[in-house]
C-alpha positions as CSV (number, residue, x, y, z in Angstrom):
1,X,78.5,90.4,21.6
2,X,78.4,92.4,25.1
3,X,81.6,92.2,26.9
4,X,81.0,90.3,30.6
5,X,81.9,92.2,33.7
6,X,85.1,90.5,34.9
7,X,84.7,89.8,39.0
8,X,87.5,92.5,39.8
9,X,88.2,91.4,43.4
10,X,86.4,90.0,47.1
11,X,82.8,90.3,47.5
12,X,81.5,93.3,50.0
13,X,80.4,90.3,52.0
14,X,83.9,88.9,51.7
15,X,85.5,91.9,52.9
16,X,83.5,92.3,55.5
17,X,84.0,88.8,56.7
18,X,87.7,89.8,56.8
19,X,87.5,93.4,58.2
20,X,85.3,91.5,61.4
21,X,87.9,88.9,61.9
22,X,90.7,91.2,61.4
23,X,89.3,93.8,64.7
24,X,88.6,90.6,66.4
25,X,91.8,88.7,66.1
26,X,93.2,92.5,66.9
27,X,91.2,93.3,70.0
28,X,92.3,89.9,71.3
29,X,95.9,90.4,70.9
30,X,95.4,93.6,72.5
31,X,93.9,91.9,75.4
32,X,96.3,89.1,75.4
33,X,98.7,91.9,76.6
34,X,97.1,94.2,78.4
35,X,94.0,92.6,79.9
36,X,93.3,91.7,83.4
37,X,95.3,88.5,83.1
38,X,97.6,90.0,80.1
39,X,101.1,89.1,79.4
40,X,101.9,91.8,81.3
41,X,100.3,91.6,83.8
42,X,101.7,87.9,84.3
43,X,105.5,89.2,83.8
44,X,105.1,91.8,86.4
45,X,103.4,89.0,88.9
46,X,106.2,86.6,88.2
47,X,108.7,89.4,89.2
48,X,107.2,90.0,92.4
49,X,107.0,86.5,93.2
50,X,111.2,86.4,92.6
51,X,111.2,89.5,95.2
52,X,109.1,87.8,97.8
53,X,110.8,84.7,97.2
54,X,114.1,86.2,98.3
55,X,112.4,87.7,100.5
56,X,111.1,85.3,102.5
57,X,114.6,83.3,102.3
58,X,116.3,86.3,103.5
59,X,113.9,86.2,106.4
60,X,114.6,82.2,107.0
61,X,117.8,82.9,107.2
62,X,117.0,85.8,109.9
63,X,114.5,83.6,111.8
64,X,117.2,81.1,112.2
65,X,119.9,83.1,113.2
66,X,117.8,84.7,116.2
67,X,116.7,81.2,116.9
68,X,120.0,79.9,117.0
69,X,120.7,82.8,119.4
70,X,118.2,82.3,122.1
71,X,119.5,78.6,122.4
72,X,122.8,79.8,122.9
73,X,121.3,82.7,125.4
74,X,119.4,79.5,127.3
75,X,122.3,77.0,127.3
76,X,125.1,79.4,127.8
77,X,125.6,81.5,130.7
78,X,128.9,83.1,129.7
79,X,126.9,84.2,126.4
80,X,124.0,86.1,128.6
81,X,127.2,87.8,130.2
82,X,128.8,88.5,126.9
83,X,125.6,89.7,125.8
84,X,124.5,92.1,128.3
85,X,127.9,93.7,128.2
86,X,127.3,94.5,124.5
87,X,124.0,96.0,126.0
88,X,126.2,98.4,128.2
89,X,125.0,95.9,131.4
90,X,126.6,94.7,134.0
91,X,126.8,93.2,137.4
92,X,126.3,95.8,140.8
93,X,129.4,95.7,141.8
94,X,130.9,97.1,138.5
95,X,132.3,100.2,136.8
96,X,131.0,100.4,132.9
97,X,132.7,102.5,130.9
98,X,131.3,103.7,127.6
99,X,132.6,105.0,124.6
């Protein structure tokens, strides 16, 4: 009685089935990270929003100091004065003296 081959593994078609959705699944993983919209990519975007972000609240906090300011300048006459001497100004009849 001839002995029957026994199947001794995967089919070529099998492993070639496998070997295309292995590269596939691996080229989008690699793309996942380094692509145009990559993980990356995304991580070093959300950092420079933070930056910006404090950024722009660091220059809030500017804009409404100077603001703040120029009221004072336009309400206050003793603060032009003050002012302008911090400027090294003063009025014609005086002696400035600077260090």
């Amino acid at each position: 009685m001839p002995r029957q081959k026994k199947p001794t593994g995967l089919s070529f078609k099998t492993k070639l089935l496998v070997a295309s959705v292995s590269f596939l699944f691996l080229v989008l993983v690699i793309a996942s990270f380094f692509g145009d919209q990559g993980l990356i990519e995304i991580y070093q975007v959300s950092k420079n929003v933070e930056s910006l972000e404090m950024q722009v609240g660091r220059l809030t906090r500017q804009r409404d100091e100077l603001l703040r300011e120029i009221q004072e300048l336009k309400e206050n006459p003793q603060a032009v004065r003050e002012r302008a001497r911090e400027l090294g100004l003063g009025l014609p009849d005086e002696t400035i003296i600077l260090k």
